[in-house]
Backbone as JSON Lines, residues from 0, in Angstrom:
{"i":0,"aa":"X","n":[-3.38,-28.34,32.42],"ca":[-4.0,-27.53,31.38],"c":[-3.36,-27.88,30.04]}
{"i":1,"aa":"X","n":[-4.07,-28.25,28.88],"ca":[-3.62,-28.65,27.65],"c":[-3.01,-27.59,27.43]}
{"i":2,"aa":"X","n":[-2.33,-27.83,26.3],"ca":[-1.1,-26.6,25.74],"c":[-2.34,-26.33,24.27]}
{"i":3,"aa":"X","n":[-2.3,-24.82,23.97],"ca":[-2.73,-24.56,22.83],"c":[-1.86,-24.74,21.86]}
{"i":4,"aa":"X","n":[-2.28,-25.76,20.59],"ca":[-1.52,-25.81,19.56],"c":[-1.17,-24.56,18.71]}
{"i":5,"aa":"X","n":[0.24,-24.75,18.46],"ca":[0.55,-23.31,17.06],"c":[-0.15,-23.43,15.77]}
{"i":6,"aa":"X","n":[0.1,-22.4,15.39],"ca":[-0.85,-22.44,14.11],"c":[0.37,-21.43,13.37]}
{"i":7,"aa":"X","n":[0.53,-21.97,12.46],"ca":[1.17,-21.15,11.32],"c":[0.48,-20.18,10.8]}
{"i":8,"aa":"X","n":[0.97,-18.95,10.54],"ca":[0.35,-17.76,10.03],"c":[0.0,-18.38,8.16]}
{"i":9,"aa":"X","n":[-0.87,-18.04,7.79],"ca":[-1.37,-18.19,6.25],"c":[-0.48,-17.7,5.49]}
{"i":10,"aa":"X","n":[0.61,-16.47,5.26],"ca":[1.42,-15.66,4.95],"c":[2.52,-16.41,5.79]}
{"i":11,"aa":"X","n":[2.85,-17.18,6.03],"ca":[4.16,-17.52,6.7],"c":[5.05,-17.49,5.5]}
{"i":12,"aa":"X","n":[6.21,-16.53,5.72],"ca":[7.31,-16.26,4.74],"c":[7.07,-15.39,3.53]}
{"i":13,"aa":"X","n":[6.09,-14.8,3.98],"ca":[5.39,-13.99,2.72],"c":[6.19,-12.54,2.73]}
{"i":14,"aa":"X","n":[6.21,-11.32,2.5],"ca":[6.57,-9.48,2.6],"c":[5.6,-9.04,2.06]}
{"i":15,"aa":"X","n":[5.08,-8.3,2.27],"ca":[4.33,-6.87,2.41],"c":[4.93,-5.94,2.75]}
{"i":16,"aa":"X","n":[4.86,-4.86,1.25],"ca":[5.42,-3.35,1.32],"c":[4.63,-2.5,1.66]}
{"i":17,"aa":"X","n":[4.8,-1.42,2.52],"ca":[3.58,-0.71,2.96],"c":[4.55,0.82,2.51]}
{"i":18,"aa":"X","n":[4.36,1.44,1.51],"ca":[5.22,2.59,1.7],"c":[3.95,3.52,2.56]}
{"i":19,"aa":"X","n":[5.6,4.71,2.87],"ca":[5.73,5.39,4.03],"c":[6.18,6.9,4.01]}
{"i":20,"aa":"X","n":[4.78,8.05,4.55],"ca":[5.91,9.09,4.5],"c":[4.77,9.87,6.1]}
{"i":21,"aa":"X","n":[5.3,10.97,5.88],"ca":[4.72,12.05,7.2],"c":[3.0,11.84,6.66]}
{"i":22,"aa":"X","n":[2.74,12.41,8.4],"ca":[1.24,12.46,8.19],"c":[0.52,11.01,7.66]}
{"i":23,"aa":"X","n":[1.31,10.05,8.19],"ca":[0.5,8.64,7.91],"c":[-0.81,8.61,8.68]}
{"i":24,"aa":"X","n":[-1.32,7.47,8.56],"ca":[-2.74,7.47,9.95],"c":[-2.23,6.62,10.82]}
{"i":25,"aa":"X","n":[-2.05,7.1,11.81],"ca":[-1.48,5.94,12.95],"c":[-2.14,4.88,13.19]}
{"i":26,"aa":"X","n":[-3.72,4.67,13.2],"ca":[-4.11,3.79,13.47],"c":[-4.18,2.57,12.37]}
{"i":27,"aa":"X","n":[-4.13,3.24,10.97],"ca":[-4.09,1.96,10.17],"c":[-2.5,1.24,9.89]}
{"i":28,"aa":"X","n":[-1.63,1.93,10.18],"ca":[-0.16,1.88,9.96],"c":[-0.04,0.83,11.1]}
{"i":29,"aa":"X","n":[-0.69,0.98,12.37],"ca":[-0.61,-0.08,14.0],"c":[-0.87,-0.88,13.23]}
{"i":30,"aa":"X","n":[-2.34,-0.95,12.87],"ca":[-2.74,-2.07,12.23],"c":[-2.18,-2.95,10.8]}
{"i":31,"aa":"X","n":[-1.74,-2.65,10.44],"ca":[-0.83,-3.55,9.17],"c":[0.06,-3.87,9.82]}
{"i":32,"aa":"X","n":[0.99,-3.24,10.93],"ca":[2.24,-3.97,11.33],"c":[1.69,-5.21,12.32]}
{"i":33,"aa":"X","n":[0.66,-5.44,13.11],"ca":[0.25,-6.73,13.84],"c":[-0.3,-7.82,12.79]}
{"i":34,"aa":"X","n":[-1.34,-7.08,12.43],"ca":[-2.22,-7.82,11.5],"c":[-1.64,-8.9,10.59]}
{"i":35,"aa":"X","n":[-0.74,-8.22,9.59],"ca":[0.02,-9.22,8.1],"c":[1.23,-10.0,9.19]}
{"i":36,"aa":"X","n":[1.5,-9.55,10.67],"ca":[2.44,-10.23,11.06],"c":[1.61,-11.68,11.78]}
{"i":37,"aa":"X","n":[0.63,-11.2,12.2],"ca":[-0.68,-12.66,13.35],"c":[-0.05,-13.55,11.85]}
{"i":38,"aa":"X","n":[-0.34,-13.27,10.72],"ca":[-0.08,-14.12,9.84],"c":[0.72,-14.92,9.58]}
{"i":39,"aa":"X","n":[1.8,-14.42,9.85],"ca":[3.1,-14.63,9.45],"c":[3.86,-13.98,8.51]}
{"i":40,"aa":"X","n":[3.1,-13.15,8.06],"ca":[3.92,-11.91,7.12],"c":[5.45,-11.04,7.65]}
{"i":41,"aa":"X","n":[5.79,-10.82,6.86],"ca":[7.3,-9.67,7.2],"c":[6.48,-8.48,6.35]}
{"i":42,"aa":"X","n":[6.31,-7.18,7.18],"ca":[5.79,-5.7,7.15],"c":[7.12,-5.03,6.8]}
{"i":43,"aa":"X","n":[7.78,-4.4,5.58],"ca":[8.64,-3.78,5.26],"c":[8.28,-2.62,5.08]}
{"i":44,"aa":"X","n":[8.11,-1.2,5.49],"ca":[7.63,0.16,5.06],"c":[8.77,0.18,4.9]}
{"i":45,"aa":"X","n":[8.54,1.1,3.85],"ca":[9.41,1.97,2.22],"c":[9.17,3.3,2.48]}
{"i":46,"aa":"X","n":[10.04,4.62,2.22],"ca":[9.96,5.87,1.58],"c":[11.32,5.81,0.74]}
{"i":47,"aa":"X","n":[10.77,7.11,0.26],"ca":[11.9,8.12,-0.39],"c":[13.14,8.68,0.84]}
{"i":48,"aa":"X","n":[14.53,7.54,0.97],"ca":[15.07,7.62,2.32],"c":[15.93,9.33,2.1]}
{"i":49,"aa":"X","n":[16.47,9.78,0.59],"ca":[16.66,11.36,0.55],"c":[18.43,11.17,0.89]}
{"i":50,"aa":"X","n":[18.95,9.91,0.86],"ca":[20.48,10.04,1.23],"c":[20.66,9.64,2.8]}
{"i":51,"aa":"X","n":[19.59,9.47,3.78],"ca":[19.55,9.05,5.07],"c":[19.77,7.82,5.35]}
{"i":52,"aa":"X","n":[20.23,7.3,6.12],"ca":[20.09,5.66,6.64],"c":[18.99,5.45,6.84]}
{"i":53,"aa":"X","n":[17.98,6.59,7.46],"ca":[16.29,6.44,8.11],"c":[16.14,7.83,8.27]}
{"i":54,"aa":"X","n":[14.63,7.48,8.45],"ca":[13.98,9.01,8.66],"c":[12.81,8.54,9.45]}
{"i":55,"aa":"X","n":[12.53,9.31,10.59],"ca":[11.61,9.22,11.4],"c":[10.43,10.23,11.07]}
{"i":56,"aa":"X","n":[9.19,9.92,10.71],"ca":[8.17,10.85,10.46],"c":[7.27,10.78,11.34]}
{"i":57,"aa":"X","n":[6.38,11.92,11.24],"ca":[5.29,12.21,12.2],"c":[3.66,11.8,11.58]}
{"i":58,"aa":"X","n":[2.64,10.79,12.41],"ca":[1.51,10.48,12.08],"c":[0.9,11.68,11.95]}
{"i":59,"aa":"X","n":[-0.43,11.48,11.05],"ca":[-1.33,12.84,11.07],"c":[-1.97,12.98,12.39]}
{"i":60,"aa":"X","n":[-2.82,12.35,13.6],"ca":[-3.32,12.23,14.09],"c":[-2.96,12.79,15.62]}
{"i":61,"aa":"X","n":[-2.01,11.68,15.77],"ca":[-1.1,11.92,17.26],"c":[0.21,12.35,17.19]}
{"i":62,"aa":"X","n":[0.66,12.73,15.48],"ca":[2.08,13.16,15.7],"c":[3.25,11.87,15.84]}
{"i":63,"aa":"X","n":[2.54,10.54,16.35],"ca":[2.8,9.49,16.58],"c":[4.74,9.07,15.97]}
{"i":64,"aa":"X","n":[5.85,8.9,16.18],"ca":[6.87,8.26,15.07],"c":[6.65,7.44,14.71]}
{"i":65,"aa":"X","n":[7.36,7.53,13.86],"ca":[7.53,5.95,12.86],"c":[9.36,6.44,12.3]}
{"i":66,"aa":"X","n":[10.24,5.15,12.69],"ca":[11.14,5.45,11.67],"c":[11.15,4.4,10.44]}
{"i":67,"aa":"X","n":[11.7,5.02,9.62],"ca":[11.89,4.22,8.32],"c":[13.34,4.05,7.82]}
{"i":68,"aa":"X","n":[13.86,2.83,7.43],"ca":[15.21,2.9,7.28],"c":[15.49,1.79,5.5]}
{"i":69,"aa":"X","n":[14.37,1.59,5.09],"ca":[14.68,1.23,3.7],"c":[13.44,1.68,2.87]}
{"i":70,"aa":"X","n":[14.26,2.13,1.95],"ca":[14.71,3.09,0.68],"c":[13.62,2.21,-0.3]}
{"i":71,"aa":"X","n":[12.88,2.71,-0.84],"ca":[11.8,2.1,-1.91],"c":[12.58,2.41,-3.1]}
{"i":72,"aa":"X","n":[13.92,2.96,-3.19],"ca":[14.4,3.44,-4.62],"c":[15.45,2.59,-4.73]}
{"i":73,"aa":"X","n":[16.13,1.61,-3.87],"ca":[16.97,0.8,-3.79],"c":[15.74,-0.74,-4.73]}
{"i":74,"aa":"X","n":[14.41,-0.86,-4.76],"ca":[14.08,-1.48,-4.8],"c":[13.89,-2.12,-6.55]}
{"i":75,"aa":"X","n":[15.05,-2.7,-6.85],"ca":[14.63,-3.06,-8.16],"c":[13.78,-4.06,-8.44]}
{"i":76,"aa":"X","n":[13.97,-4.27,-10.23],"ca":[12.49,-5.78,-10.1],"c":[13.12,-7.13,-9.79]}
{"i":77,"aa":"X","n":[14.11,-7.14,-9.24],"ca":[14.13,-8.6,-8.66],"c":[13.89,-8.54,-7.46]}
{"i":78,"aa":"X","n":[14.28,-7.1,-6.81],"ca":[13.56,-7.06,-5.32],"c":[12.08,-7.04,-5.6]}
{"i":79,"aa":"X","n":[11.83,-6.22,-6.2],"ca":[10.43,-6.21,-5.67],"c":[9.76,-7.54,-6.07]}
{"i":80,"aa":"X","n":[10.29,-8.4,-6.6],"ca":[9.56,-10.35,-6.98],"c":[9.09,-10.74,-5.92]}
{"i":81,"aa":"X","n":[10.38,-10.29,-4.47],"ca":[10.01,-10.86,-3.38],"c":[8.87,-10.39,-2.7]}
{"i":82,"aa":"X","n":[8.12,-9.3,-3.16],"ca":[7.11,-9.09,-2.49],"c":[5.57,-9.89,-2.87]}
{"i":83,"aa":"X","n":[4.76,-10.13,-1.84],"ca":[3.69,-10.76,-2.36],"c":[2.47,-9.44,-2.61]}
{"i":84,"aa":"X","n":[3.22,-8.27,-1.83],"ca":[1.8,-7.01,-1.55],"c":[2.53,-5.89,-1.41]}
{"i":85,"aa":"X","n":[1.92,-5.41,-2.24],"ca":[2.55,-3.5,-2.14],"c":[1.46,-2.42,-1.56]}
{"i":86,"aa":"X","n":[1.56,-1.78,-0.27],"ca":[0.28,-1.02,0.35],"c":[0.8,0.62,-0.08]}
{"i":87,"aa":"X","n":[-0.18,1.2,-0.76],"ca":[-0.23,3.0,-0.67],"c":[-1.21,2.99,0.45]}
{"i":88,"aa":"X","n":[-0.72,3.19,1.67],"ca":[-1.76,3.58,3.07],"c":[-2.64,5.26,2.38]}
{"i":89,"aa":"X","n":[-3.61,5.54,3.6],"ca":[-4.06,6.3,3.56],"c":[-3.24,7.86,3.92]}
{"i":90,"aa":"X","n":[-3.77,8.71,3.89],"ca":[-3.1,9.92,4.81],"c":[-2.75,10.96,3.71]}
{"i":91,"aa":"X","n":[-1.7,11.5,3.95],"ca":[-1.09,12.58,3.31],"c":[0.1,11.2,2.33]}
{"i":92,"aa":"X","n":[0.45,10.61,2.38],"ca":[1.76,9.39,2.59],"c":[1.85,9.75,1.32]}
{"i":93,"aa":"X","n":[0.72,9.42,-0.25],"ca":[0.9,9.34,-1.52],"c":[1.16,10.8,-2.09]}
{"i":94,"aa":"X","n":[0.44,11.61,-1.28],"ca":[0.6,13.13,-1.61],"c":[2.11,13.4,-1.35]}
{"i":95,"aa":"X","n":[2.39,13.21,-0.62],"ca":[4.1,13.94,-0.4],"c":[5.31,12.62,-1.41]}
{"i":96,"aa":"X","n":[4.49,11.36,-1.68],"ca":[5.96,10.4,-2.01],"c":[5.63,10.92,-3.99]}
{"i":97,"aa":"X","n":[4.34,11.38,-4.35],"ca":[4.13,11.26,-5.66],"c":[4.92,12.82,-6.26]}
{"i":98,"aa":"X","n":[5.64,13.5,-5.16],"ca":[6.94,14.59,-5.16],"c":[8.07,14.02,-6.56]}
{"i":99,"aa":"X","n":[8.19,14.83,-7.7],"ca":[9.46,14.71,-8.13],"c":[10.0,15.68,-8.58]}
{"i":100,"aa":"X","n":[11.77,15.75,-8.57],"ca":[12.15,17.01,-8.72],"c":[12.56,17.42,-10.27]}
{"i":101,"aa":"X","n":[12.13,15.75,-11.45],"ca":[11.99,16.42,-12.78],"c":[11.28,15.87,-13.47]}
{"i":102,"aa":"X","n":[10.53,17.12,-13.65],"ca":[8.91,16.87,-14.23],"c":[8.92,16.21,-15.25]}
{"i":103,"aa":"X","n":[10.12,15.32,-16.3],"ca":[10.0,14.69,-16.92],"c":[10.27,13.3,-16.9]}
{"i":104,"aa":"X","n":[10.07,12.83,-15.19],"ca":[10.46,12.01,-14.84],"c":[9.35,11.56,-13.81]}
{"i":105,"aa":"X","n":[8.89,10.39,-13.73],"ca":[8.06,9.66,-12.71],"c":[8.65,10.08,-10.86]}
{"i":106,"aa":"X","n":[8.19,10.38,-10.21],"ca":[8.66,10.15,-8.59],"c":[8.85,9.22,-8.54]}
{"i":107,"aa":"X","n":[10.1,8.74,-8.16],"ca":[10.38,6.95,-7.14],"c":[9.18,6.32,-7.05]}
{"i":108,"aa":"X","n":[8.1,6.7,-6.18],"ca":[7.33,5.63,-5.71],"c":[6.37,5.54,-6.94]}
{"i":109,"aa":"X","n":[5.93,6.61,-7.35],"ca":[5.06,6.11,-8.71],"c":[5.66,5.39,-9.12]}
{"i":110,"aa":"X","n":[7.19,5.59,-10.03],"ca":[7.65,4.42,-10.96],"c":[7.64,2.74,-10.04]}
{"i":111,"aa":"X","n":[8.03,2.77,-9.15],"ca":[7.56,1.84,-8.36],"c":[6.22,1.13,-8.49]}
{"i":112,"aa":"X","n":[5.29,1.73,-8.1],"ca":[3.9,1.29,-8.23],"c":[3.74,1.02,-9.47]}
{"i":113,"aa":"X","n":[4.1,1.68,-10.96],"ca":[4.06,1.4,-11.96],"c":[4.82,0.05,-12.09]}
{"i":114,"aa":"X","n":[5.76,-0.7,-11.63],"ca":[6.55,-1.09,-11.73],"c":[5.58,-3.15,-11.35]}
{"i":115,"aa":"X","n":[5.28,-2.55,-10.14],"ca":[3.92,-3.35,-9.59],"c":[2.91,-3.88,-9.83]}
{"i":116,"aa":"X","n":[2.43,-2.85,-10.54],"ca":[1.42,-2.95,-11.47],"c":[1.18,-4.24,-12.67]}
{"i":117,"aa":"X","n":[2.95,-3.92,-13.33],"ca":[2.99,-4.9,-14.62],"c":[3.42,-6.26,-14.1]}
{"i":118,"aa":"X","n":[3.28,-6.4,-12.7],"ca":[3.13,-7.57,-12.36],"c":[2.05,-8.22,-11.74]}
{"i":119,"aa":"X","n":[1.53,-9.61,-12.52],"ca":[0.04,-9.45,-11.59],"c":[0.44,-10.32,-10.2]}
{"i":120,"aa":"X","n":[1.18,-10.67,-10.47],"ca":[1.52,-11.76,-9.46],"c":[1.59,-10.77,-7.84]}
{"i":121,"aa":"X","n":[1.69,-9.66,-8.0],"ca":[1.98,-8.9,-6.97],"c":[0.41,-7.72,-6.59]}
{"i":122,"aa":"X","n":[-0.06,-8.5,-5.23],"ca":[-1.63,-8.0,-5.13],"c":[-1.1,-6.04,-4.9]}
{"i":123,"aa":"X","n":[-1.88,-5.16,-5.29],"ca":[-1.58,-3.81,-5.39],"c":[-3.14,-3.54,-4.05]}
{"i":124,"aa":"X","n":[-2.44,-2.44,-3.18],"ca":[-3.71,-2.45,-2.04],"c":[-3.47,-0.72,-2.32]}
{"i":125,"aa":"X","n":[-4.85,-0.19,-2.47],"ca":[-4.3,1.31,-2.11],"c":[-5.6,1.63,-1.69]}
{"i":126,"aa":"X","n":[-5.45,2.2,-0.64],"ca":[-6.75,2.63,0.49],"c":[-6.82,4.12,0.32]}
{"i":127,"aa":"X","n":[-7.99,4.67,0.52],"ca":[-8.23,6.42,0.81],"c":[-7.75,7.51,-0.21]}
{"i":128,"aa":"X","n":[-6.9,8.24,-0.04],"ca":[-6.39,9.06,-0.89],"c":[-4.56,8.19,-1.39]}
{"i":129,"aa":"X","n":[-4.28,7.47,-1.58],"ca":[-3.17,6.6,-1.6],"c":[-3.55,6.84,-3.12]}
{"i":130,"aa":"X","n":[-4.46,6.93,-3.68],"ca":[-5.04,6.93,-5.44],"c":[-4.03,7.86,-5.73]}
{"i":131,"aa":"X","n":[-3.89,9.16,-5.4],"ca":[-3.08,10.17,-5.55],"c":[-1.71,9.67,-6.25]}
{"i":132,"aa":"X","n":[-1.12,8.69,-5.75],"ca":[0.41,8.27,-5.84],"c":[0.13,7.39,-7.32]}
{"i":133,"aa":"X","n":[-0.78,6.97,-7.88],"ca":[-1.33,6.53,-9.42],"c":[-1.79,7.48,-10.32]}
{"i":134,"aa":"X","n":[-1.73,8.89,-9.62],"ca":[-2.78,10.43,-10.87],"c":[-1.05,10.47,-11.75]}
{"i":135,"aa":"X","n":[-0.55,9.86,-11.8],"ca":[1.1,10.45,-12.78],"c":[0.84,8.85,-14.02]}
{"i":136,"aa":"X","n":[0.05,8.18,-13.15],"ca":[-0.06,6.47,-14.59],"c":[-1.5,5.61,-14.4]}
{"i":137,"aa":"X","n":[-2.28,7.06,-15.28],"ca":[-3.86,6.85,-15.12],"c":[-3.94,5.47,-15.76]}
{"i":138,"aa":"X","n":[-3.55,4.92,-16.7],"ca":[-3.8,3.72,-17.53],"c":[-3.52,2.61,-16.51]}
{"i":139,"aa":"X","n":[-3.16,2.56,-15.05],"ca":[-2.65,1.5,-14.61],"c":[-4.35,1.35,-14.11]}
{"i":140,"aa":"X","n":[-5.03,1.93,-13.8],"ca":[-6.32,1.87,-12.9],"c":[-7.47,2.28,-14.05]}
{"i":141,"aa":"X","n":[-7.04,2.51,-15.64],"ca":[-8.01,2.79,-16.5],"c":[-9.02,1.87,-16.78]}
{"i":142,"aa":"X","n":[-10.42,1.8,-16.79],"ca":[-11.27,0.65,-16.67],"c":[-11.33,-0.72,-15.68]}
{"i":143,"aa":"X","n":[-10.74,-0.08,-14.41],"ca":[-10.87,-0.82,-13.23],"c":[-11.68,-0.43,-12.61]}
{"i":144,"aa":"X","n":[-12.23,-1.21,-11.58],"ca":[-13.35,-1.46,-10.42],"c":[-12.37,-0.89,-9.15]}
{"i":145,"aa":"X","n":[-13.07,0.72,-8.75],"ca":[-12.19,1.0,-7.86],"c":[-12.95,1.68,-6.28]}
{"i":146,"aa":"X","n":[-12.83,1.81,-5.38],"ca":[-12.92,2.48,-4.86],"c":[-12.29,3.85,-3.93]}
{"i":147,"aa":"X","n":[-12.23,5.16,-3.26],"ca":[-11.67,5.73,-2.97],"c":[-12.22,6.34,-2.0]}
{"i":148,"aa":"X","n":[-11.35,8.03,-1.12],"ca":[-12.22,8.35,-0.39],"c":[-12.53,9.51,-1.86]}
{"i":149,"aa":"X","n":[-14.05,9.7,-0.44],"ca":[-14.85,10.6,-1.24],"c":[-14.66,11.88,-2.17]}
{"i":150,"aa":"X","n":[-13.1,12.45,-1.16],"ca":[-12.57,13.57,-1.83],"c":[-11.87,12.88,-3.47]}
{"i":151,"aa":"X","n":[-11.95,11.87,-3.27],"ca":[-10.9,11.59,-4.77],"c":[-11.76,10.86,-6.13]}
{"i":152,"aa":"X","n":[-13.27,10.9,-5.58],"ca":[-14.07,10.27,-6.8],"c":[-14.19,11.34,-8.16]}
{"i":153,"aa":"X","n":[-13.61,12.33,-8.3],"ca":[-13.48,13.15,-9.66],"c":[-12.3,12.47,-9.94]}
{"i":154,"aa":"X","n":[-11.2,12.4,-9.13],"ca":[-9.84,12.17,-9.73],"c":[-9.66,10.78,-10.19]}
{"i":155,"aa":"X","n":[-10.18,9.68,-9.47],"ca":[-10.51,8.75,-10.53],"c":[-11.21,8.26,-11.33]}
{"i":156,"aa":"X","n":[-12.17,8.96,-11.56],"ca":[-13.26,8.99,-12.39],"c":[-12.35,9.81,-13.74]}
{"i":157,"aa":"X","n":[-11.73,11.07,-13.63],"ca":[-10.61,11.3,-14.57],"c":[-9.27,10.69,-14.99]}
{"i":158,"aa":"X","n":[-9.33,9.77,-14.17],"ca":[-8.21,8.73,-14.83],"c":[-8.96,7.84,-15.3]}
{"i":159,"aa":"X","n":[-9.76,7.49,-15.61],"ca":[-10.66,6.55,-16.17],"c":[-10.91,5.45,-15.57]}
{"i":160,"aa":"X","n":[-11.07,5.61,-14.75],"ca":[-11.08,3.82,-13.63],"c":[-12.9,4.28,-13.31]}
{"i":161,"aa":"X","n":[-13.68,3.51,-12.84],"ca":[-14.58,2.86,-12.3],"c":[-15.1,3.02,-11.44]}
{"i":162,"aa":"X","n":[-15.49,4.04,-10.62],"ca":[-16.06,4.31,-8.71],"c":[-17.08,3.3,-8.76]}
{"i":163,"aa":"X","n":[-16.83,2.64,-7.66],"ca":[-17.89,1.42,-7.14],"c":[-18.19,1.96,-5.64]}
{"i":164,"aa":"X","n":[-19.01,2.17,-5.34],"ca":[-19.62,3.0,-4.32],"c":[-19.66,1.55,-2.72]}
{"i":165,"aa":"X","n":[-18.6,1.1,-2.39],"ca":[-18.31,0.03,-1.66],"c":[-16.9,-0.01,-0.82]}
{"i":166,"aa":"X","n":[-17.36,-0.28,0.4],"ca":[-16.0,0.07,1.32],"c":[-14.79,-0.7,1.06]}
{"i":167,"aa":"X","n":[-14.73,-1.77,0.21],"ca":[-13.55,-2.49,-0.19],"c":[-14.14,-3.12,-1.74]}
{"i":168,"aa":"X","n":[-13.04,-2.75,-2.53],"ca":[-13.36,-3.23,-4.16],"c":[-12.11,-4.21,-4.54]}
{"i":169,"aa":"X","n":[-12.61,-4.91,-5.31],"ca":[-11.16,-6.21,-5.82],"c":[-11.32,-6.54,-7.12]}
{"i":170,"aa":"X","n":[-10.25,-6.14,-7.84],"ca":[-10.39,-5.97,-9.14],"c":[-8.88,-6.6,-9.62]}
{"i":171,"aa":"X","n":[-9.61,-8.2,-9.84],"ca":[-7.8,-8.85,-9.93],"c":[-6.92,-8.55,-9.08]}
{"i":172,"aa":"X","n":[-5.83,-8.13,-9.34],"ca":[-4.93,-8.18,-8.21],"c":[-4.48,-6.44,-7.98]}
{"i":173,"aa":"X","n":[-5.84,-5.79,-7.76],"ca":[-5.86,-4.73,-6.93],"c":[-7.18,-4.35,-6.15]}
{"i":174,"aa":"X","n":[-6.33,-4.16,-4.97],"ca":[-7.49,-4.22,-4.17],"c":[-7.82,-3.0,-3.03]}
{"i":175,"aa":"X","n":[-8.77,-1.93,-3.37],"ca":[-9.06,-0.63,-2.79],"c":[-10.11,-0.6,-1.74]}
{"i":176,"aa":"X","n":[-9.84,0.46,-0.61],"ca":[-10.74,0.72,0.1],"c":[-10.71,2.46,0.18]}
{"i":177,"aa":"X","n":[-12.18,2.52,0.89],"ca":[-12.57,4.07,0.67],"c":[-12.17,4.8,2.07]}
{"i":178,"aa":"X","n":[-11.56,4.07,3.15],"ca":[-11.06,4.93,3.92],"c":[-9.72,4.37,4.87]}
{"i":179,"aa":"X","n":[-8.95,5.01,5.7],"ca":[-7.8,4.35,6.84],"c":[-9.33,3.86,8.03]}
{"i":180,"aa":"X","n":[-10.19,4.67,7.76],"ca":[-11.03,3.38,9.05],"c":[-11.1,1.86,8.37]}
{"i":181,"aa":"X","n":[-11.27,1.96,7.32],"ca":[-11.64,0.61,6.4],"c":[-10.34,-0.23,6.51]}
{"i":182,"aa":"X","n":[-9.12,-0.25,7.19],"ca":[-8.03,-0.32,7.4],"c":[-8.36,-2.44,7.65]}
{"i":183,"aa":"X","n":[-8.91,-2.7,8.58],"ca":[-9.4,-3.98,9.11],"c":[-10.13,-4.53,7.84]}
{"i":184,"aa":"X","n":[-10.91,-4.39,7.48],"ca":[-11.36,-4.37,6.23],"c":[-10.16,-5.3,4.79]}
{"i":185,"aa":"X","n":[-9.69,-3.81,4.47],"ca":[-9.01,-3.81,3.64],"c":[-7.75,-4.92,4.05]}
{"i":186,"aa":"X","n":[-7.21,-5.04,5.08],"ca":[-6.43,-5.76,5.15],"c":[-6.6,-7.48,4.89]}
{"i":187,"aa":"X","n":[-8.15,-7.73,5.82],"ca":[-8.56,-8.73,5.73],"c":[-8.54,-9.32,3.87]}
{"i":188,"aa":"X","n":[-9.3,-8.58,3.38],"ca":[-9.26,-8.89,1.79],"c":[-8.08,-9.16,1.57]}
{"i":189,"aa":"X","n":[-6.55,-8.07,1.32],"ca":[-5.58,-8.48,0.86],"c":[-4.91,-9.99,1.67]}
{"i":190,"aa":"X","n":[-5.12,-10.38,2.5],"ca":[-4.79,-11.64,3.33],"c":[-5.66,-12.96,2.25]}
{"i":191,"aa":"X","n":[-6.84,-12.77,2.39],"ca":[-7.48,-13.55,1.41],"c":[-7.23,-13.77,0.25]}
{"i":192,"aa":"X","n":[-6.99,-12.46,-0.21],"ca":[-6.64,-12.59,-2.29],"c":[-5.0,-13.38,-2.09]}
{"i":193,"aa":"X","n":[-4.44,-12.86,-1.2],"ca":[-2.88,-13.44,-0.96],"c":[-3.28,-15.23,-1.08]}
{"i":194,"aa":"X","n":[-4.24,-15.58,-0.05],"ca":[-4.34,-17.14,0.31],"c":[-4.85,-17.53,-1.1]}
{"i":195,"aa":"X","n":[-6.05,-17.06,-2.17],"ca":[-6.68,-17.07,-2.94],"c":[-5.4,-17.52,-4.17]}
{"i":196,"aa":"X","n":[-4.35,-16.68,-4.1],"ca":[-3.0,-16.58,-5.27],"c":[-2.2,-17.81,-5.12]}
{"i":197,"aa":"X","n":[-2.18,-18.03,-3.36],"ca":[-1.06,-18.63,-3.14],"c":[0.47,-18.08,-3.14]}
{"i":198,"aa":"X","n":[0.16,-16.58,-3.19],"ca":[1.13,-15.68,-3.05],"c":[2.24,-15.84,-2.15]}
């Protein structure tokens, strides 16, 4: 029996940040950790670690764990160079990380994402309600081509971005989908825009 040849993943040596908090969707969270890896990607999920080495949270769905053991606030801009993709998953995840304790100050992961943003070189993926974790830096998504879920088309329509009524939107180097089912979807695109960059 011939031997099947290897194939190098398209992303071979690439990172993808997927931040991370409670109440993720288990099934799209499975899916980014196989998926960007068939590639050859390295899957790094990020939270707010709070002084912990890790923190283990609970999926919305099945309750499912996940632990997490690096810190998205450790992440400065020479770390974050190394990334080719920054994911706001779906779920509750942007609602609880866009938390800060002074209101005259950005949350970690917003300033983060802000941080992302002013780089184009770095594709930005935010699926479902993940928009949430951008309502603190409306100008990053102001007059963009976006999509969301359904509950969040006032809120970006009030940040001034664009509803495109389409299960995956790509607008330069951000790239939205309208739900965690759209998960396959959405991933596929960011794999492409990645090959597309040469990221």
């Amino acid at each position: 029996m011939p031997e099947t040849p290897s194939r190098d993943g398209v992303l071979t040596g690439r990172r993808i940040a997927v931040l991370t908090e409670s109440d993720f969707y288990e099934p799209e969270i499975a899916y980014y950790q196989r998926r960007f890896a068939e590639e050859g990607a390295r899957v790094d999920f990020l939270t707010r670690l709070w002084g912990n080495a890790s923190i283990t949270f609970s999926g919305h769905e099945y309750r499912a764990p996940l632990t997490v053991s690096r810190s998205l606030e450790d992440l400065d801009d020479l770390r974050l160079r190394e990334y080719s993709a920054l994911i706001v998953p779906s779920g509750m995840v942007a609602d609880r990380l866009r938390y800060t304790e002074d209101i005259e100050r950005l949350a970690p992961a917003t300033d983060l994402l802000r941080r992302a943003f002013a780089r184009s070189g770095i594709v930005k993926g935010i699926i479902c309600h993940g928009m949430w974790l951008a309502s603190s830096i409306p100008y990053v998504v102001r007059g963009r081509k976006v999509v969301c879920h359904n509950n969040l088309i006032g809120d970006v329509r009030n940040m001034g971005a664009n509803y495109v009524d389409q299960d995956v939107v790509v607008d330069g180097d951000l790239v939205t989908a309208r739900t965690g089912d759209h998960c396959h979807l959405f991933a596929r695109t960011i794999i492409d825009e990645l090959v597309l960059r040469g990221a």
